[in-house]
C-alpha positions as CSV (number, residue, x, y, z in Angstrom):
1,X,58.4,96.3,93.2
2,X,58.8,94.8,89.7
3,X,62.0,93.3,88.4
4,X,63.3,96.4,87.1
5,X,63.3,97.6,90.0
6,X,64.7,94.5,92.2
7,X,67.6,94.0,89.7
8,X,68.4,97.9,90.8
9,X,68.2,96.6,94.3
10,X,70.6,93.9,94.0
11,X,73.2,95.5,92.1
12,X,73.2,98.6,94.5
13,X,74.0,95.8,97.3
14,X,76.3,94.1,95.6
15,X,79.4,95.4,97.9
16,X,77.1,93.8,100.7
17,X,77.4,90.7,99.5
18,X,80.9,90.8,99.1
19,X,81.8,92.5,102.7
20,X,79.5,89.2,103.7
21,X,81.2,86.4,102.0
22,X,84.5,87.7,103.1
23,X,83.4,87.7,106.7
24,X,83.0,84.1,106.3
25,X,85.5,83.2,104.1
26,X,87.7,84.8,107.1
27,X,86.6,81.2,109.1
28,X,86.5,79.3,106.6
29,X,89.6,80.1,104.3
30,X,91.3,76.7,104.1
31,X,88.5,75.1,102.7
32,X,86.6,77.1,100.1
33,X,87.8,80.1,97.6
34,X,86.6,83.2,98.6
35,X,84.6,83.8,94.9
36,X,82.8,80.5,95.5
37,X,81.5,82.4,98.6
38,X,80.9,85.4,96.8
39,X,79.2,83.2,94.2
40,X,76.5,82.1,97.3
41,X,76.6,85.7,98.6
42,X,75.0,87.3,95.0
43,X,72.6,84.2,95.1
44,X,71.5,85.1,98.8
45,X,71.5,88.8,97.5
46,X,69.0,88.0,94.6
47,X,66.6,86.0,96.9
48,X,66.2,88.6,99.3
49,X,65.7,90.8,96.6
50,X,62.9,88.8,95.4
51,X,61.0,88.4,98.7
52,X,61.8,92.2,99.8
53,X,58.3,93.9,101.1
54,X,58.7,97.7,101.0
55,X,56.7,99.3,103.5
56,X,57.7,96.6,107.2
57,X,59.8,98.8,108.5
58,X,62.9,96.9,107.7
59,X,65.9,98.5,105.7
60,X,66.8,96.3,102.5
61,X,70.8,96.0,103.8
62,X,69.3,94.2,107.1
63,X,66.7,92.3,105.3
64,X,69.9,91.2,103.1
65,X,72.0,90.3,105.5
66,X,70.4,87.7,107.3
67,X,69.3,86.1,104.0
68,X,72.9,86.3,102.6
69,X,74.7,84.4,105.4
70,X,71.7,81.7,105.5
71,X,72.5,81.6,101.4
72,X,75.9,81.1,102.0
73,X,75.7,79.0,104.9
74,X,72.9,76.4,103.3
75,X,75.3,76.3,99.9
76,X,78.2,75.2,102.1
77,X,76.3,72.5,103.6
78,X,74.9,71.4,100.6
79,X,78.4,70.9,99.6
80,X,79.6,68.7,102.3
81,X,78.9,65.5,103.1
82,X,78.6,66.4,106.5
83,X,74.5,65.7,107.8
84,X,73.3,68.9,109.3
85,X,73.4,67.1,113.2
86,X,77.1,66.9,112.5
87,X,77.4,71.2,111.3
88,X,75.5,71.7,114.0
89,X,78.0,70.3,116.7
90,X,81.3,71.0,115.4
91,X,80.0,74.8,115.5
92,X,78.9,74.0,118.9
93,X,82.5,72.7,119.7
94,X,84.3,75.6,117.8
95,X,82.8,78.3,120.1
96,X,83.1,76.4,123.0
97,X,86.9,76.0,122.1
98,X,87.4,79.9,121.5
99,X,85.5,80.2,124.7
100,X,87.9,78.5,126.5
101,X,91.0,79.9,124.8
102,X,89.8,83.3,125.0
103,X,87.2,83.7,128.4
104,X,85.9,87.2,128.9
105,X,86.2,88.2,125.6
106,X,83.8,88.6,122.6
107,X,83.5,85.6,120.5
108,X,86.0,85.2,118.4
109,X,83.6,84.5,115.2
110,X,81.5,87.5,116.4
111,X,81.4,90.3,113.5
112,X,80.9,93.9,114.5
113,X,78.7,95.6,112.5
């Protein structure tokens, strides 16, 4: 693909990016605006369109996806002072909580796709 091409790729995804960001801002909505999110989300958006192979069998919206959430998630802990051991358990300790409160049922955080 050249950039023609790519810059195509990313502005026909831009929605995904979007529909992304505001499934995180949804956890996340006391503490960061949902544009700085979206902000992330295009970033994301352009790096997957960057490293996108044509041709593995992979549809660019799934590709996209994983590397959006990562973009987002990475810039959000880039932005806290927070070391990563710490991210790491206070997610642990948030699905353990809505565990608790809500046994049986699908994670709370879980997004249907």
């Amino acid at each position: 693909m050249d950039a023609a091409e790519r810059a195509q790729l990313v502005e026909r995804h831009l929605d995904l990016a979007r529909k992304c960001a505001t499934l995180i801002h949804a956890r996340c909505n006391q503490y960061v605006e949902l544009e700085e999110l979206v902000a992330l989300a295009n970033a994301g958006l352009a790096e997957a369109a960057a490293s996108y192979q044509v041709g593995h069998g992979t549809a660019f919206s799934t590709w996209a996806w994983s590397q959006i959430q990562g973009s987002m998630l990475d810039g959000l802990r880039r932005s806290s002072n927070l070391p990563r051991r710490a991210w790491a358990t206070l997610t642990a300790l948030r699905a353990a909580n809505d565990y608790l409160e809500h046994p049986g049922e699908p994670e709370a955080g879980a997004t249907k796709r």
